[in-house]
N, CA, C and O atoms as a Tripos MOL2 file, in Angstrom:
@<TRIPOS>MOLECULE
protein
  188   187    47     0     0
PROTEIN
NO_CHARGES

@<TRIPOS>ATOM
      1 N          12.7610   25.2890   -0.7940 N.3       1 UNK1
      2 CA         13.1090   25.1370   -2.1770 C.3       1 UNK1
      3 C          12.0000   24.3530   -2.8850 C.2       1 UNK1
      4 O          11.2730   23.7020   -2.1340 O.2       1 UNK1
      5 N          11.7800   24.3070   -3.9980 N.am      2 UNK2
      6 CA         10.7270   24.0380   -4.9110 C.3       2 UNK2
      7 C          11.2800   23.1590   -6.0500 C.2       2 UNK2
      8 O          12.1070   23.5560   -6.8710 O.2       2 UNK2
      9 N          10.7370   21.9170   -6.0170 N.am      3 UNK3
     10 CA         11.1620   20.9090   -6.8210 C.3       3 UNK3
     11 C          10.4640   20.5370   -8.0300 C.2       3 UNK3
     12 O           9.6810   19.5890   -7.9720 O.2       3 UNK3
     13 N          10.6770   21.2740   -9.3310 N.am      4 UNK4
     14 CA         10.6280   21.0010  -10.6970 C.3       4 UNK4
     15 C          10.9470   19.7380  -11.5860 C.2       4 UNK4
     16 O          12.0020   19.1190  -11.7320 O.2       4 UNK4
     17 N           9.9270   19.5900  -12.0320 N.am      5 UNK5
     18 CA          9.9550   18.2170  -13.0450 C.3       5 UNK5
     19 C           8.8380   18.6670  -14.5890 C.2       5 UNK5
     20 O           7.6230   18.8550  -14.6460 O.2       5 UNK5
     21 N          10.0230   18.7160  -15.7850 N.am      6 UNK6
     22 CA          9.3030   18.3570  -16.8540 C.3       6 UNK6
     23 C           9.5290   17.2850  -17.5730 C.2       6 UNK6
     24 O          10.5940   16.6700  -17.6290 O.2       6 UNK6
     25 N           7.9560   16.8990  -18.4620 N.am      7 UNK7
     26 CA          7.8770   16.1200  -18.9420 C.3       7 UNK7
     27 C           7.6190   16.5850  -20.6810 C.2       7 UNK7
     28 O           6.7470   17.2550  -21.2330 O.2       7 UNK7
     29 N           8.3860   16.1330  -20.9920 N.am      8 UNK8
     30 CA          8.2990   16.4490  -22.8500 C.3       8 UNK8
     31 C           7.4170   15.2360  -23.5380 C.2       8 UNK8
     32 O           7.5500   14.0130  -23.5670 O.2       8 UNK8
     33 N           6.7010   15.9240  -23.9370 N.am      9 UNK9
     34 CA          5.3660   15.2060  -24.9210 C.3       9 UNK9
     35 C           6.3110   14.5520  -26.5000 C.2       9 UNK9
     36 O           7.4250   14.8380  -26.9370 O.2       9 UNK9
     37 N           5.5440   13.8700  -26.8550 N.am     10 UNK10
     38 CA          5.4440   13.1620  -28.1800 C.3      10 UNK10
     39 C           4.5560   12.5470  -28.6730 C.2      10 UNK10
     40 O           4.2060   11.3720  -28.5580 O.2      10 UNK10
     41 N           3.9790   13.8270  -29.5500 N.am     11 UNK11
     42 CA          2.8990   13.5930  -30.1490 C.3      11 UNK11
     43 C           1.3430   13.8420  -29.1950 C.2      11 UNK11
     44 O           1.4060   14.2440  -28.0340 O.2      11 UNK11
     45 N           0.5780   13.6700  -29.5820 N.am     12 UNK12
     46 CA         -1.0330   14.3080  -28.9340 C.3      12 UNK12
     47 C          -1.5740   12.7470  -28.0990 C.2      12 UNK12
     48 O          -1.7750   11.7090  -28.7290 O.2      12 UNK12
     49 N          -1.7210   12.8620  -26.7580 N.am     13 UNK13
     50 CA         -2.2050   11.7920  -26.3150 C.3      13 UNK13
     51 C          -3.2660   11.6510  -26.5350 C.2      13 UNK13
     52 O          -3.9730   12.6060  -26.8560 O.2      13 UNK13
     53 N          -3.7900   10.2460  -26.4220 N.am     14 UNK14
     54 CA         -5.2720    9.6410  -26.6550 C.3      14 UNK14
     55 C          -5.0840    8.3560  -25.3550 C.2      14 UNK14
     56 O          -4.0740    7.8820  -24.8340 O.2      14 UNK14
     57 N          -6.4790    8.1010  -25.1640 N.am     15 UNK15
     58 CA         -6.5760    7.3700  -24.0980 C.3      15 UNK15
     59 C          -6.0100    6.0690  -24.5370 C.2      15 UNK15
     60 O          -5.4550    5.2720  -23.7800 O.2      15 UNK15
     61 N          -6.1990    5.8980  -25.8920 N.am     16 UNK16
     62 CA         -6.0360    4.3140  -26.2860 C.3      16 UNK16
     63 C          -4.5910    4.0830  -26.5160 C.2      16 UNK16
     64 O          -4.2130    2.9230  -26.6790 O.2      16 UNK16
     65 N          -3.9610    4.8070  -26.5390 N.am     17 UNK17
     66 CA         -2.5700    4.9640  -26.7380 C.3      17 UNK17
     67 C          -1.5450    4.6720  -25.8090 C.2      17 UNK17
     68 O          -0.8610    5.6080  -25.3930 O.2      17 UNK17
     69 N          -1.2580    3.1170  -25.2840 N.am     18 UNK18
     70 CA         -0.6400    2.7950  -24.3690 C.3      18 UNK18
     71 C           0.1670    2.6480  -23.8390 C.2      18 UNK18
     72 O           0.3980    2.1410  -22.7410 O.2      18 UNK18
     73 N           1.1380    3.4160  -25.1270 N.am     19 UNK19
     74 CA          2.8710    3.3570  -25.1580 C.3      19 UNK19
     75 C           2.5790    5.0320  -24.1180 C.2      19 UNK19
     76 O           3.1390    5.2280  -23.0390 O.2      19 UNK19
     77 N           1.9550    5.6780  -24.5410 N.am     20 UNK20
     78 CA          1.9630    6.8230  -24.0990 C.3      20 UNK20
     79 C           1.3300    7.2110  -22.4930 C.2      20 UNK20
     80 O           1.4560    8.0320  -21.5840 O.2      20 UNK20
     81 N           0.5470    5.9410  -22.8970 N.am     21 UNK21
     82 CA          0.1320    6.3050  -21.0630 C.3      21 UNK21
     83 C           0.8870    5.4870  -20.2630 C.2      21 UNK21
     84 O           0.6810    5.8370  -19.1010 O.2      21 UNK21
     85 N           1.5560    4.6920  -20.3000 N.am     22 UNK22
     86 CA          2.3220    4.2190  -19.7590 C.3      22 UNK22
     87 C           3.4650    5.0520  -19.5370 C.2      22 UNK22
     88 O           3.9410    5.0820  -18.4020 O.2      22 UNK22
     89 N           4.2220    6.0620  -20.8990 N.am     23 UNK23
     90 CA          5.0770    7.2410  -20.1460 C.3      23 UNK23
     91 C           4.2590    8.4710  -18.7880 C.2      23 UNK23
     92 O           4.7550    9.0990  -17.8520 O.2      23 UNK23
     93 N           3.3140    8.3880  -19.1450 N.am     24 UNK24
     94 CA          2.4230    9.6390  -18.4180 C.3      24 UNK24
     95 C           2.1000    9.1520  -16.6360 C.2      24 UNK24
     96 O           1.8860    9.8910  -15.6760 O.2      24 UNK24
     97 N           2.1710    7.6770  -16.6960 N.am     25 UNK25
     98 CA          2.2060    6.8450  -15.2840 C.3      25 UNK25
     99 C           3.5990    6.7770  -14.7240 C.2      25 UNK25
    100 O           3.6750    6.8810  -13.5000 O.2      25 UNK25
    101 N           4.7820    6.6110  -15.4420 N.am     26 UNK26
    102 CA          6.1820    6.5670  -15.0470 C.3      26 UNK26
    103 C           5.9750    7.9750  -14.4530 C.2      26 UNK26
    104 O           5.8600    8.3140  -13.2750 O.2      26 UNK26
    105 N           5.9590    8.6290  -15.4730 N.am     27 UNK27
    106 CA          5.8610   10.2720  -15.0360 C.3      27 UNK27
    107 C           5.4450   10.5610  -13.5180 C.2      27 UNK27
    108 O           6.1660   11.1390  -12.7040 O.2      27 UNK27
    109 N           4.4340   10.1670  -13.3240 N.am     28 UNK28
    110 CA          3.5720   10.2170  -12.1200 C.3      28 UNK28
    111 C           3.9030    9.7460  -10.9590 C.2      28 UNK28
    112 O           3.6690   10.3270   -9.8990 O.2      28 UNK28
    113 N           4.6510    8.3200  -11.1040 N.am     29 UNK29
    114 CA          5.1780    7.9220  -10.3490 C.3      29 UNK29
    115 C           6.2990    8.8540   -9.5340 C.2      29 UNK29
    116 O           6.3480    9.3470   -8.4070 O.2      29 UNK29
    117 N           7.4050    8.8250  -11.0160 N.am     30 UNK30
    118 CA          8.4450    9.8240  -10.4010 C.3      30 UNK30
    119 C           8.2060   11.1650   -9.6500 C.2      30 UNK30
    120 O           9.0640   11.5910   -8.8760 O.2      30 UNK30
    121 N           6.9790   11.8670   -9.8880 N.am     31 UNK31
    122 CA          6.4940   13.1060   -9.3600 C.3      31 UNK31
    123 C           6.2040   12.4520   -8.0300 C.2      31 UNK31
    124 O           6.7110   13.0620   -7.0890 O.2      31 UNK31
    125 N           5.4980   11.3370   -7.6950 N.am     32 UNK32
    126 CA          5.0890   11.3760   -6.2720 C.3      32 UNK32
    127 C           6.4150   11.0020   -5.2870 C.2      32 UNK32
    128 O           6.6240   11.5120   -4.1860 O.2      32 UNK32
    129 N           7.3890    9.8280   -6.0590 N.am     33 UNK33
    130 CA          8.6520    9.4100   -5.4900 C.3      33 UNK33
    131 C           9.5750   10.6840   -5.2490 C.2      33 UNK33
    132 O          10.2130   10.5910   -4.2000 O.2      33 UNK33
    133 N           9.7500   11.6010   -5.8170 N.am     34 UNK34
    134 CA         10.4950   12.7020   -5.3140 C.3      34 UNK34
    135 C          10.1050   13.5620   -4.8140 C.2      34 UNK34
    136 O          10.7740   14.5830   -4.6560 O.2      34 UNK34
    137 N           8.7100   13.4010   -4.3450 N.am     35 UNK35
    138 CA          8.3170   15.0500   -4.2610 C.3      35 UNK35
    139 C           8.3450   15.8580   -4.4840 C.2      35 UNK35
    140 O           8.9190   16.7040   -3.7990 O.2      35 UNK35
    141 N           7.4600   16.2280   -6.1000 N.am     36 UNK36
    142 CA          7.6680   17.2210   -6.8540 C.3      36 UNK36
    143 C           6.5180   18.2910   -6.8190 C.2      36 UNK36
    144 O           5.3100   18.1460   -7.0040 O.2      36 UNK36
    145 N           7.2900   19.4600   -6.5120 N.am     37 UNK37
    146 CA          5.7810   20.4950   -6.0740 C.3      37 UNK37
    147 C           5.2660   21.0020   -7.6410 C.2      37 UNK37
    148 O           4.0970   21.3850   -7.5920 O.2      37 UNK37
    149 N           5.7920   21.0820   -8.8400 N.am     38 UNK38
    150 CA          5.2790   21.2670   -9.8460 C.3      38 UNK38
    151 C           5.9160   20.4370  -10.8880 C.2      38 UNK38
    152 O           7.1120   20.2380  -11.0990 O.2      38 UNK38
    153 N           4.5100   19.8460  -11.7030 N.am     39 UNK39
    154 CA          5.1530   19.3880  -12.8680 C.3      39 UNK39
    155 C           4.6890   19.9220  -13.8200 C.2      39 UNK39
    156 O           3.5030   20.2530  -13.8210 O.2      39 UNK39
    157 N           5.7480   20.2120  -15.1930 N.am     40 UNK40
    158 CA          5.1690   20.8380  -16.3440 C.3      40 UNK40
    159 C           5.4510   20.2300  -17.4100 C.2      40 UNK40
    160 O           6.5710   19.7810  -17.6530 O.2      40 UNK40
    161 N           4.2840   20.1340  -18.3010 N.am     41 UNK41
    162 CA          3.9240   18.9480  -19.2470 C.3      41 UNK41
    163 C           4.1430   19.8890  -20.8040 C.2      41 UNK41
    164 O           3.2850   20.7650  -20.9080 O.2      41 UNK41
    165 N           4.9090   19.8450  -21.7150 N.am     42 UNK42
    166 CA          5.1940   20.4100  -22.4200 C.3      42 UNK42
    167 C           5.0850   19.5420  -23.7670 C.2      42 UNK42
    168 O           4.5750   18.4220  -23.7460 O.2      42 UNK42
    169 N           5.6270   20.1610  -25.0190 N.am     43 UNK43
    170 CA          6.0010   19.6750  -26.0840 C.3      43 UNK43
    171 C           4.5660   18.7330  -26.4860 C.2      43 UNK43
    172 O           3.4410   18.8290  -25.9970 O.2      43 UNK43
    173 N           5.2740   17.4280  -27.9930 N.am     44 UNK44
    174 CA          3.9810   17.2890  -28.5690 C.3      44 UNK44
    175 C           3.6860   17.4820  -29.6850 C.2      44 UNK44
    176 O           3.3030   18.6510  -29.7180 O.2      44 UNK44
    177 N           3.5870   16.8430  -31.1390 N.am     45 UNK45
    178 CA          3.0220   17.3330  -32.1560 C.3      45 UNK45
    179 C           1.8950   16.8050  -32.4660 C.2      45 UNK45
    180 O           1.3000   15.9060  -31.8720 O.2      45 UNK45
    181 N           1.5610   17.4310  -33.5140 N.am     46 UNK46
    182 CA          0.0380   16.4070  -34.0930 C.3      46 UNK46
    183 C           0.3530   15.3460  -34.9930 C.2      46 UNK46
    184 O           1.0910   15.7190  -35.9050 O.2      46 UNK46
    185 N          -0.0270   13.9270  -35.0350 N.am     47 UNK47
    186 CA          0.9670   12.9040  -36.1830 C.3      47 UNK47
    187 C          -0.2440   12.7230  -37.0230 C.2      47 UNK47
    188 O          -0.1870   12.0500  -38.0520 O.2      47 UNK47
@<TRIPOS>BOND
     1     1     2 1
     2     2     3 1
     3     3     4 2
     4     3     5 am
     5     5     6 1
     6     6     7 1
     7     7     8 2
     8     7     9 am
     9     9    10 1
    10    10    11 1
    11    11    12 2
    12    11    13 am
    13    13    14 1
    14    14    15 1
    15    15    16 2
    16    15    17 am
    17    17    18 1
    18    18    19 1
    19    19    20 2
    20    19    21 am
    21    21    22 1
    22    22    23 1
    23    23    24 2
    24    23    25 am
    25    25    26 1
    26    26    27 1
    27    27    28 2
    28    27    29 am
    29    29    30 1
    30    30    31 1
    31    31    32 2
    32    31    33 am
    33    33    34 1
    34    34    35 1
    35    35    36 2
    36    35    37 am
    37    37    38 1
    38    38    39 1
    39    39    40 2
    40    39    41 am
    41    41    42 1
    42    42    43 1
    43    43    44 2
    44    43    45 am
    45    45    46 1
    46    46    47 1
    47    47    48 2
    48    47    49 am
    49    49    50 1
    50    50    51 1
    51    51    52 2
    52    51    53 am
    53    53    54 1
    54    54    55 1
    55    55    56 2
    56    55    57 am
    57    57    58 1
    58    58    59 1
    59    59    60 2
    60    59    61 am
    61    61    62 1
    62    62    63 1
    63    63    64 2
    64    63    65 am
    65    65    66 1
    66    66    67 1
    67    67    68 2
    68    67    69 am
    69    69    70 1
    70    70    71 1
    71    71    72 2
    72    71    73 am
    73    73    74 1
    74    74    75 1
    75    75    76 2
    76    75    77 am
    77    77    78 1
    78    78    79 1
    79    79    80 2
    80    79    81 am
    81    81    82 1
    82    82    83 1
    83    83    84 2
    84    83    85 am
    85    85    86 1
    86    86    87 1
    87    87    88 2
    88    87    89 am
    89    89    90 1
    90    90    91 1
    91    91    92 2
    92    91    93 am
    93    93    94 1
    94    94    95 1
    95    95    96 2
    96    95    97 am
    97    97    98 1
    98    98    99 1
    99    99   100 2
   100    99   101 am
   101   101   102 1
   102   102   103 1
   103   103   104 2
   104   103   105 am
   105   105   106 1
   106   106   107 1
   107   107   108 2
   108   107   109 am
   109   109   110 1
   110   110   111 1
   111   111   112 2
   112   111   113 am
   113   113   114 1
   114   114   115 1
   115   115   116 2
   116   115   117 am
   117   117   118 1
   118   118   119 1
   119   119   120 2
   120   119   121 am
   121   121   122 1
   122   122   123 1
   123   123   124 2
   124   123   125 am
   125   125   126 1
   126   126   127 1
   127   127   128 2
   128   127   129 am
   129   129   130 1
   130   130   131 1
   131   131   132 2
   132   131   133 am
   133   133   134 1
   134   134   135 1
   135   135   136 2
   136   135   137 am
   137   137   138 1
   138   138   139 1
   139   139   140 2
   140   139   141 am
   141   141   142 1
   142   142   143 1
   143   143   144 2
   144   143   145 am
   145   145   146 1
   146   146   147 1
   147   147   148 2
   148   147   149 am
   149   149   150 1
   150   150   151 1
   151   151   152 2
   152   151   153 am
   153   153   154 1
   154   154   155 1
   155   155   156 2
   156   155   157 am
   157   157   158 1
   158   158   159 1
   159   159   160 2
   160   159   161 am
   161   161   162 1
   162   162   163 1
   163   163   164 2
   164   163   165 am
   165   165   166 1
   166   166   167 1
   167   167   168 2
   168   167   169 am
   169   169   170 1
   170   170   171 1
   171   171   172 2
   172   171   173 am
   173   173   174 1
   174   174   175 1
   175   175   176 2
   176   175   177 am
   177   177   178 1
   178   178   179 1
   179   179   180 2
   180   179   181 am
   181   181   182 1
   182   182   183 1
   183   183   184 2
   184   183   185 am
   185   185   186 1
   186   186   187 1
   187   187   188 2
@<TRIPOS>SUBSTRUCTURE
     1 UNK1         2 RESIDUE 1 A UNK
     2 UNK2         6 RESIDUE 1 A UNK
     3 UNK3        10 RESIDUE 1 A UNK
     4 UNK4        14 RESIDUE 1 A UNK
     5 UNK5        18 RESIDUE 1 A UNK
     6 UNK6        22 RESIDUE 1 A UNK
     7 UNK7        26 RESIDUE 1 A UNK
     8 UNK8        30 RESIDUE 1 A UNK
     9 UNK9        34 RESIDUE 1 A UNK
    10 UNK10       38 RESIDUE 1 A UNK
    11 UNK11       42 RESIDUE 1 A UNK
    12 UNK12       46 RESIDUE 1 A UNK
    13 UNK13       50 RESIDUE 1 A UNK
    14 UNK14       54 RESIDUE 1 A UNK
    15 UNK15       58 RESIDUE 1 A UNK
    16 UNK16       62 RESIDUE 1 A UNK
    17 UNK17       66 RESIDUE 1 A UNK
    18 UNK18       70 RESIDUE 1 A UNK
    19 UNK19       74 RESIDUE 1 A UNK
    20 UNK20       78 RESIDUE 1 A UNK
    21 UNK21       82 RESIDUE 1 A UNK
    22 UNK22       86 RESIDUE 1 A UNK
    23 UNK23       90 RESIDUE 1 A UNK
    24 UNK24       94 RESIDUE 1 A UNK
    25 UNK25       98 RESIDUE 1 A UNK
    26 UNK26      102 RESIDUE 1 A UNK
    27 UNK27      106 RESIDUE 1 A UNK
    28 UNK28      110 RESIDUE 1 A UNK
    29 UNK29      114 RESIDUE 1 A UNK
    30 UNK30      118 RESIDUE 1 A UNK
    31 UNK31      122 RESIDUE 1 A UNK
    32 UNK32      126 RESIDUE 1 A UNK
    33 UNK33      130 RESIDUE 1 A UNK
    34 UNK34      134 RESIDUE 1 A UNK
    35 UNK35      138 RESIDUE 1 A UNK
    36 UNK36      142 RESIDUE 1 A UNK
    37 UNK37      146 RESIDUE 1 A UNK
    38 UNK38      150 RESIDUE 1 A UNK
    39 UNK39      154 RESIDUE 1 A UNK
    40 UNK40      158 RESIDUE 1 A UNK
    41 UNK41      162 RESIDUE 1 A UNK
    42 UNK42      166 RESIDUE 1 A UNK
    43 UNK43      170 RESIDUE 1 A UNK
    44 UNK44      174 RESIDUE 1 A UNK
    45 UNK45      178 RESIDUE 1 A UNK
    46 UNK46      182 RESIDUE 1 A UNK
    47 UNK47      186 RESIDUE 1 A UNK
């Protein structure tokens, strides 16, 4: 079986943007803690 994880965007990341990379590291985390064979990174606007 194949273990799915998405992640819904908000707004356009930038490196300097630390609220956001800090979701994108949780993210990461949780992908390695469950063993997730794909993650898909979706959503997102331009502000």
């Amino acid at each position: 079986m194949t273990n799915y994880a998405t992640l819904f965007g908000f707004g356009l990341f930038a490196a300097s943007n630390q609220k956001y990379k800090g979701y994108l590291d949780r993210f990461a985390v949780l992908v390695k803690k469950k063993k997730i064979d794909v993650a898909i990174l979706c959503g997102g606007t331009q502000t």
